[in-house]
Backbone bond lengths (Angstrom), bond angles and torsions (degrees), N, CA, C in turn:
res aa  C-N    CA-C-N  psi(-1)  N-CA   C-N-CA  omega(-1)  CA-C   N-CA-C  phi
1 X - - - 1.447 - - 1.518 110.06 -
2 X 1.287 118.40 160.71 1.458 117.70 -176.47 1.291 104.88 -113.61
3 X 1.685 111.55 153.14 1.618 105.39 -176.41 1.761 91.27 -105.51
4 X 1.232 93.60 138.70 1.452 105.92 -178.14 1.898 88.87 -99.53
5 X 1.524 107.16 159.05 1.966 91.87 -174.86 1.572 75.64 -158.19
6 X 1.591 123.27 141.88 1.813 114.76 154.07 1.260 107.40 -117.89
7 X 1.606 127.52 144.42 1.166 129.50 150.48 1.187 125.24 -124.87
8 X 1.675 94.10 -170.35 1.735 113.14 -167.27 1.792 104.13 -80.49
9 X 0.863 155.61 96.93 1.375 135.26 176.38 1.404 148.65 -57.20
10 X 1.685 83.45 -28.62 1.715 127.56 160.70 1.464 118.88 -67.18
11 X 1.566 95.31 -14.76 1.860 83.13 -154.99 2.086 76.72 -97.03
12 X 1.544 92.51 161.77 1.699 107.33 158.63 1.138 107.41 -40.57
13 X 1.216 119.93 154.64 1.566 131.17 170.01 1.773 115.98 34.40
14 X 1.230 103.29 31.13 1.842 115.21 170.69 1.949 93.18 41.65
15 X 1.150 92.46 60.91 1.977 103.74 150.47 1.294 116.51 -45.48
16 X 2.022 104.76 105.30 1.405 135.71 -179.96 1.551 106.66 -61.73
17 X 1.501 136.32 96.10 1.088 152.13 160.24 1.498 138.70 -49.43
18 X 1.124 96.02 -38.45 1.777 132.24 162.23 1.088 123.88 169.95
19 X 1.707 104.39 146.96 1.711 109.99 174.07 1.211 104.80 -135.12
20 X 1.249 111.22 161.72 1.248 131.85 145.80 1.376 149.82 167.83
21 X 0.988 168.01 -162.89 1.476 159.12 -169.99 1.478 134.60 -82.04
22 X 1.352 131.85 140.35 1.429 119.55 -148.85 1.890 73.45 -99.51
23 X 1.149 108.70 -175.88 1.721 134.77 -169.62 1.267 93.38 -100.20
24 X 1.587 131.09 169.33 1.392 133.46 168.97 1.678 115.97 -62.26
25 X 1.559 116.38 -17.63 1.213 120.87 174.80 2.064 108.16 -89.26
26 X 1.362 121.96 19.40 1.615 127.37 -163.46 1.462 106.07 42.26
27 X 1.550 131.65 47.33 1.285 137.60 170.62 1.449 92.36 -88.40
28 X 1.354 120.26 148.10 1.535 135.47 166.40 1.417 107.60 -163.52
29 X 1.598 96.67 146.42 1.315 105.18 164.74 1.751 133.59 -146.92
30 X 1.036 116.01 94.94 1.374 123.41 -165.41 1.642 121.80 -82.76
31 X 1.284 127.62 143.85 1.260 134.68 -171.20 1.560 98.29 -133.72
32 X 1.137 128.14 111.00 1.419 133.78 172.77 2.003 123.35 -104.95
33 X 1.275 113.67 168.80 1.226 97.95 167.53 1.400 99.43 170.10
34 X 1.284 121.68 173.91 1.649 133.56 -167.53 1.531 108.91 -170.88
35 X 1.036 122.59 170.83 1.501 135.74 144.91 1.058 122.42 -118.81
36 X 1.686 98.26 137.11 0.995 131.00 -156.29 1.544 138.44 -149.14
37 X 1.077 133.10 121.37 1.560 127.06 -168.77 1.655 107.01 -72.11
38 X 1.376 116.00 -66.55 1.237 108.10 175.56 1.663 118.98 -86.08
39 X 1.629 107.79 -166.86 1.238 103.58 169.87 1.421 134.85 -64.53
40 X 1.612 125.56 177.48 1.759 109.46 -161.94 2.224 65.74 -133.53
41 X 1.663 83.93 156.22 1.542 100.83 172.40 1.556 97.65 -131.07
42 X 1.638 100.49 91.87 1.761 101.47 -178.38 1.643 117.06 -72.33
43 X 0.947 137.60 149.88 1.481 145.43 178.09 1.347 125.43 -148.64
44 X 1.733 112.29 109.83 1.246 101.69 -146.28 1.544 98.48 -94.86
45 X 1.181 147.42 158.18 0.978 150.07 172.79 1.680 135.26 -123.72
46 X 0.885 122.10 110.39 1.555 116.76 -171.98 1.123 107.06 -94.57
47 X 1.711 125.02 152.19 1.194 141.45 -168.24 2.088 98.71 -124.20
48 X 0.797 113.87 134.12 1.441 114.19 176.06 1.852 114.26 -178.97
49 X 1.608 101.10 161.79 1.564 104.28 -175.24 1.677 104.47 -124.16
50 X 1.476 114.31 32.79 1.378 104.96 160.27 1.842 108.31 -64.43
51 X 1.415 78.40 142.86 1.682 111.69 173.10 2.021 97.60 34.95
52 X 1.137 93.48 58.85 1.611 99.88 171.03 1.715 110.33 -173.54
53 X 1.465 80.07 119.49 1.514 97.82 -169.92 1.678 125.68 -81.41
54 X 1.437 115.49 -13.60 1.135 159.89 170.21 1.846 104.31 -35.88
55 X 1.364 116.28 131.76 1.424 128.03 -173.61 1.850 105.96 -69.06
56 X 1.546 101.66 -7.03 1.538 101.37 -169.99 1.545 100.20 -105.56
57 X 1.261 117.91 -171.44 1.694 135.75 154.88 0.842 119.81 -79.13
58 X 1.755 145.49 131.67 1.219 131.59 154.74 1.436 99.83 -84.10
59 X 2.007 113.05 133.90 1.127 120.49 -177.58 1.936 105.20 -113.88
60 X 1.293 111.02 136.29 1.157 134.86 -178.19 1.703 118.22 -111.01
61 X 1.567 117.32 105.33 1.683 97.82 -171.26 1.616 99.45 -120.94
62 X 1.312 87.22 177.02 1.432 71.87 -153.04 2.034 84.32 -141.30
63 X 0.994 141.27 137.25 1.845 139.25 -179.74 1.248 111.77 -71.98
64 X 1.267 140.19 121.40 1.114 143.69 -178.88 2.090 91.47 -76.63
65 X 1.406 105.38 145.68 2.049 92.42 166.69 0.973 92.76 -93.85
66 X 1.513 85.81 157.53 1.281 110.05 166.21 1.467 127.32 -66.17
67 X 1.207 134.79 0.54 1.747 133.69 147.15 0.935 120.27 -92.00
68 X 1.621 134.41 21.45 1.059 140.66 152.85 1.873 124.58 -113.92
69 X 1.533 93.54 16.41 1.281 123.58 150.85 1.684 123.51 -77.95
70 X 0.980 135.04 98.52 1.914 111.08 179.68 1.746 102.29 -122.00
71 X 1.048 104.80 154.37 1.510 112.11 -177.16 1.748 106.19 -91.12
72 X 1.419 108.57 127.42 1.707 118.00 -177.72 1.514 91.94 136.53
73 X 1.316 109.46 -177.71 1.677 123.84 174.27 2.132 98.13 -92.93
74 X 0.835 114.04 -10.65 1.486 98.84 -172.49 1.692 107.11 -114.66
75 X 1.186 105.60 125.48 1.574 123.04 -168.48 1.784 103.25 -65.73
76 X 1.276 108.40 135.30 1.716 94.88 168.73 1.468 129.53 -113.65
77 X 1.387 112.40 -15.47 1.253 110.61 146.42 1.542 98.81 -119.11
78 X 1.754 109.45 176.83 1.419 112.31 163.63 1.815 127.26 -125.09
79 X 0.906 127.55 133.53 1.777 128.08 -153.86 1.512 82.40 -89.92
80 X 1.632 107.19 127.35 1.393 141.36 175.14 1.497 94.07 -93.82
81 X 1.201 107.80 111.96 1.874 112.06 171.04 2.100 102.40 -86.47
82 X 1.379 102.19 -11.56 1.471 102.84 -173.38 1.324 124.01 43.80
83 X 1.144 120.81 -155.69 1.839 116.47 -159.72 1.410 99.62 -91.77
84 X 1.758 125.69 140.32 1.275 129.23 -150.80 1.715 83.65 -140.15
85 X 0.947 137.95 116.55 1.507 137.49 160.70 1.618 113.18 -76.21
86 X 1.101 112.32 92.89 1.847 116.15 -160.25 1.148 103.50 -77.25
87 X 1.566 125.84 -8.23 1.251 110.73 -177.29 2.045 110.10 -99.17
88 X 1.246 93.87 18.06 1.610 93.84 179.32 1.410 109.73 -84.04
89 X 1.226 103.92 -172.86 2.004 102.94 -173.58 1.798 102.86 -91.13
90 X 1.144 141.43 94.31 0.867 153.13 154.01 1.802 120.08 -57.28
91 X 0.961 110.65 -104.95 1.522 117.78 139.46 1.092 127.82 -158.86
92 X 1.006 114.46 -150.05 1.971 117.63 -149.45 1.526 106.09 -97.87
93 X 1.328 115.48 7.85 1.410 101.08 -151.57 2.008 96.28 -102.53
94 X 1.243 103.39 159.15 1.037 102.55 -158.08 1.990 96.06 -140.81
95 X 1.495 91.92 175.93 1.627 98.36 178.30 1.603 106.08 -161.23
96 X 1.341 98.60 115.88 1.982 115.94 164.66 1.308 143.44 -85.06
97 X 2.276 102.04 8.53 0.755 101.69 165.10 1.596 131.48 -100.60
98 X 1.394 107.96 40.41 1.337 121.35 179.17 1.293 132.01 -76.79
């Protein structure tokens, strides 16, 4: 399964917003949020080991826009990341703190 995770980009140490786990079909769905004075720069990031044999994660991020940011606890539209083939060449970059 892949860990889907969003953060703050702005914040110190990229403040974890929400995570959590895709379904056996890589369905996920995350709802994040904070307070905050200024704006938040969310970035969602996936963790996964398609076509990598490697002791780490290959991580994939991806920019949330910014109008799919809204200020309150209740989302008003929602950003469709749609079908992602994880095992394509994305890039190289990876993460071991999984």
């Amino acid at each position: 399964m892949d860990v889907p995770r969003m953060r703050d980009e702005q914040a110190l140490g990229n403040e974890v917003l929400a995570q959590g786990f895709s379904n056996l079909q890589g369905v996920f769905n995350l709802t994040g949020g904070k307070t905050e004075v200024t704006t938040i720069d969310p970035k969602l990031y996936i963790y996964h080991k398609c076509n990598h044999d490697g002791i780490c994660y290959k991580k994939l991020s991806i920019v949330v826009p910014d109008d799919y940011v809204t200020k309150g606890p209740t989302p008003t539209k929602l950003f469709n990341v749609g079908h992602i083939n994880l095992a394509g060449e994305f890039s190289d970059a990876t993460d071991c703190t999984e």
